[in-house]
Structures are given as C-alpha cells and as structure tokens.
N, C-alpha and C positions, 0 to 999 in steps of 0.2 A: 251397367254395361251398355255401350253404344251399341240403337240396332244397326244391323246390316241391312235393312229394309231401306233402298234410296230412295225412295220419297218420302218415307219419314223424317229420314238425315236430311233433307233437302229442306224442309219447315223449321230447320234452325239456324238457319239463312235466307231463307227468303219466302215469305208469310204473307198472305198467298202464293205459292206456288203456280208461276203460269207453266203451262203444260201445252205446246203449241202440236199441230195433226202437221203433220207430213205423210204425204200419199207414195212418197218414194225414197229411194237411196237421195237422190239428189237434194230434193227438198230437205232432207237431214244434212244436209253439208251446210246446206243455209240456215236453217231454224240455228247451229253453231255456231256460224260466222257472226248470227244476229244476237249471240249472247243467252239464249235461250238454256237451260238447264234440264229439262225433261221433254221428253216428244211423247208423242200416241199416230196410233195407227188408227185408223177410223174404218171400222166396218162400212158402210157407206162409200170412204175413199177405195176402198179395194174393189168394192162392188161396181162402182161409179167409171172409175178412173179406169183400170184393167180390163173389163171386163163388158162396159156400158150399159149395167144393171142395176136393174133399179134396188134400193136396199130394204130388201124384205125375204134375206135369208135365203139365198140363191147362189151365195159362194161355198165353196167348201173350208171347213178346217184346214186341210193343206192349203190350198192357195193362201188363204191367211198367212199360213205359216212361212211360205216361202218369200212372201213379203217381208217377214219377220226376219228370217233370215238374213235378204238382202240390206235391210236399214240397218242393222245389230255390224252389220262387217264391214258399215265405215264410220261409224261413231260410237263412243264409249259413252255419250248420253244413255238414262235411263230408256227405254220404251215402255210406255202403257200398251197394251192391245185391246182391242173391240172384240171380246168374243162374245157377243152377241146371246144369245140363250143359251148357249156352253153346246150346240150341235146335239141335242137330245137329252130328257129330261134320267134317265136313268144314270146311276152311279157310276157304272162301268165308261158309258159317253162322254161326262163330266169328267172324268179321268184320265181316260184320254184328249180330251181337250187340256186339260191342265202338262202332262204330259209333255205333248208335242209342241204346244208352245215356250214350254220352260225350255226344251232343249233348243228349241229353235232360237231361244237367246233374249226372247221378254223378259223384262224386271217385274213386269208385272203385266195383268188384266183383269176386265172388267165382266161380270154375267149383271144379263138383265131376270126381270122376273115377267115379263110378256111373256105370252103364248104364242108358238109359232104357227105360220111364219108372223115373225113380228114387223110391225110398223115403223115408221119415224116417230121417235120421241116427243115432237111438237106438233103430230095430228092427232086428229081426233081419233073417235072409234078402234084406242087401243085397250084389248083384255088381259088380264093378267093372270099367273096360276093361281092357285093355294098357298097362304104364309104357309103352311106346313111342308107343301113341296118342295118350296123354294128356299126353307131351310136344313129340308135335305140333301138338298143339290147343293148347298154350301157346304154341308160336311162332308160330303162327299169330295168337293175340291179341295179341304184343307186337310181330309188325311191322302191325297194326292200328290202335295207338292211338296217335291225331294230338294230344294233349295232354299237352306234354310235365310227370310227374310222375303222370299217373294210375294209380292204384293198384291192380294185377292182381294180388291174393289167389286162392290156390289151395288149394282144400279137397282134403282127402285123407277117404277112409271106410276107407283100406286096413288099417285098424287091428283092425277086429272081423273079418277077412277073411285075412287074412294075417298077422299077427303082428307084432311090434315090429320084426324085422331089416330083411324086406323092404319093412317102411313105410317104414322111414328110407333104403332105396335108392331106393324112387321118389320120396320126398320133397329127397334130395338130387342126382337128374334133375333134380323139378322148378324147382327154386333154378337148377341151371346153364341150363334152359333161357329161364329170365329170369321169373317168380314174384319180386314183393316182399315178400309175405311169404307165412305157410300157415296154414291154419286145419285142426286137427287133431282129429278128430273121432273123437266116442264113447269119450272117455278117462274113467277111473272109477277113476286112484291119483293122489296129488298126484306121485310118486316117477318117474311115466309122464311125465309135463311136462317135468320136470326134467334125466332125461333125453334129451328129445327138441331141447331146447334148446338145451343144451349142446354140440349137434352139427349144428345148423343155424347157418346163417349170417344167416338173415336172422329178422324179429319171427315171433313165433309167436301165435296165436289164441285161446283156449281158451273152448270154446260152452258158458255157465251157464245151459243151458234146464233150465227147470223137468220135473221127472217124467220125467225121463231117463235114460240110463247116468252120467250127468257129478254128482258130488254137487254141493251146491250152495255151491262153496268158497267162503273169505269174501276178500275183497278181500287183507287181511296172509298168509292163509295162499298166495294166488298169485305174492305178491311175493317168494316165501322160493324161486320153482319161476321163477323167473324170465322167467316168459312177459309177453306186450308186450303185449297184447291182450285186454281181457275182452266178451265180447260178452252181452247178453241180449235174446235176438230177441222171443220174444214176452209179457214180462212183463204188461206194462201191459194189453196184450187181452187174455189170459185174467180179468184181475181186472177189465176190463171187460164183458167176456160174463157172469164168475157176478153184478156187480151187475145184468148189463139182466136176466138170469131171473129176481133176485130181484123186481126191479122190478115184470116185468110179470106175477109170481106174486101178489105182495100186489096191487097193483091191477084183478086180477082178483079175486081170492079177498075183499078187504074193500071193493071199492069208492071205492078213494079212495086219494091219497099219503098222505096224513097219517103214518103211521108211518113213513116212510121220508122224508121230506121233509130233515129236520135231515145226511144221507148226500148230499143232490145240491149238485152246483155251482150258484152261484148264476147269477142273470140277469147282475148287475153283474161276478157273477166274468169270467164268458164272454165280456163287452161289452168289460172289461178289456184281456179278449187276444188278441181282436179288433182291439184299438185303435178300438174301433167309432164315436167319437164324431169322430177326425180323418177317418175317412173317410169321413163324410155329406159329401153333396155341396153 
C-alpha cells in the first residue's frame, strides 16, 4: 500500500529530495515557480525574518504556526517545519506542539534533542538531553498525531557532542521509538553520511546551510553517500537580506534606484505570481 506520508512518496521520484526554506508566503510561490517539490520553514527564518531574533528559542509555537498557516494557503507543496525542541520537554507540550501544527496545515516537522534554550546547529557549545528523554518526547509526538502519514523528523546535534558511536545509539532509539526519518546535523565528511546511513533504517537528512560545519556538497556528490534528503533552510534570505542592504545603501548614499533597478523584480513579474489580474474582484 502507497504511503501517504509526502516525503516519502516524493523519494520515488526524486532521490535526494531537495527540500528548499521559505521564510514566507511569497517565497513559496517561488521555491514553485523554481520547480522545487517540498519547502521547510526554518525556525531561524521566523525568528530572524518576523521578528529580528536571534534563533535560540524566543518565538512562540503560535507564531510558528501562523506562519504555517500562511505558506500552507498558497501552495499545495509539502511543508517541513522547524519545531525546534517541540516548546517543552513534557508529553502534554510535545502534544500540543504536534497538535497545532498539524492543524495549522504542516506535512510535517522536525524536533531537535538540544537543550533549551538551544543553539545553532553549526556552533559550538551545544548540550543535549538524555537518549531516554528524547525518546520520550518522540512517543509522545507519535501517539499525538491524528493525520495519518504526518512526517515526524527527528534531528539529532549529538554529533559535535558525542561522537559517531553514540550518535548512532540514540539515533537508532530514535527510529524504534517511531521517528520517520532523521535529520543529522553538523556533519563536515561526505564518508560521515555514508556511514550513517547505511545503518539507519529509515531516509536521512543532510542540512546544506550555507557558512557552516556542513561544506556545501553538490547534489551527485550526495547521491554517491546515499542520503534521501537535502535540505537548504535559509538560502534564498540570506541573498535576500545582502540585496535589501545593498538596496537601501545605494538609495541612500546616490539618491535614487537607477543603478540598481535592472537587479529588481519587476511590477508585472510580481503581478505574474500573484495571479493578480484573476483575482480583481
């Protein structure tokens, strides 16, 4: 029987699966235009972008969610979400995080096993709970979520932390304890993947954020390490931030677009993708 799970249906067409971040409605009209098959919300981007926060667990569930909301009610792409430590280590928390996101229209999301408030994934001096806690908090999301196929990704940091053996013990807890796939974080050899794959059962992740521990492998050289999953959370808004500095540098500094004008999207591009002209009233 075919799952209903879409990113597992999706790895039978397309192996790695790129999985691109969109920090807004908008940017989900483009990651589609660009062909892309599944998006993610980036804890980070909502903290970052909405909010100008740094990301170490300062947003709330809801705002997440209302994000969620808005990307899910203009494209029928999958979403991953970033829920971060799942907003509190207790069952009933986890629950409610699973909850509110399903309704709010995620296909899926990811829990980390950092300790809050938690870190960037590519710094240093991050801690992590107990394999035992953090395979509680995973049963606890999976007798939570009322849709059947929703995709409970489970991040691990135990990498920079622990070492290869005992990542792969709590990573193969969190598989039995019902984890669809894992996202494996702060890895920096292709040989580290390959590994790690070979000895899960279920897709595995691998986070190509830019200026990080993770080089920036290229699409063949991942396919060769076998991993199911390529993720890039916050592309697109970094290259959107250095354009609006640039932006509103020269438009300060000369007075005017003119040199930069030929660089923006246009009026009719945007009205394009909008579909702006079916939907006048």
């Amino acid at each position: 029987m075919k799952s209903v799970d879409p990113f597992k249906d999706l790895l039978h067409t397309e192996k790695p699966l790129q999985i691109v971040g969109v920090i807004n409605a908008l940017c989900a009209l483009l990651a589609a235009r660009a062909g892309f098959k599944a998006i993610y919300l980036s804890g980070a981007g909502v903290a970052n972008a909405d909010f100008g926060l740094p990301d170490i667990g300062l947003t709330s569930l809801s705002e997440v969610a209302e994000q969620t909301r808005r990307i899910v009610s203009v494209t029928a792409l999958p979403l991953l979400v970033d829920a971060d430590t799942g907003w509190g280590d207790h069952a009933s928390a986890i629950a409610r995080t699973i909850t509110v996101l399903e309704r709010a229209g995620a296909a899926g999301l990811h829990l980390e096993d950092q300790v809050w408030p938690k870190r960037c994934g590519h710094l240093a001096g991050k801690h992590i709970i107990s394999k035992a806690m953090m395979v509680d908090k995973i049963k606890a999301a999976v007798d939570s979520c009322q849709r059947k196929g929703f995709h409970l990704m489970i991040r691990t940091d135990a990498l920079a932390v622990e070492g290869e053996s005992k990542t792969l013990e709590r990573i193969q807890a969190y598989v039995e304890a019902g984890a669809s796939s894992i996202f494996l974080e702060g890895v920096s050899r292709l040989e580290t993947y390959s590994t790690f794959v070979h000895k899960i059962s279920v897709p595995v992740l691998a986070n190509l954020t830019e200026f990080g521990k993770t080089p920036l492998f290229t699409i063949k050289e991942m396919e060769q390490t076998g991993v199911s999953m390529l993720l890039y959370p916050l592309s697109a808004f970094r290259m959107m931030n250095q354009a609006a500095e640039k932006t509103y540098a020269v438009i300060r500094q000369q007075g005017s677009q003119q040199l930069i004008i030929k660089d923006m999207q246009t009026r009719q591009s945007l009205y394009d993708l909008l579909d702006y002209e079916s939907n006048l009233p």
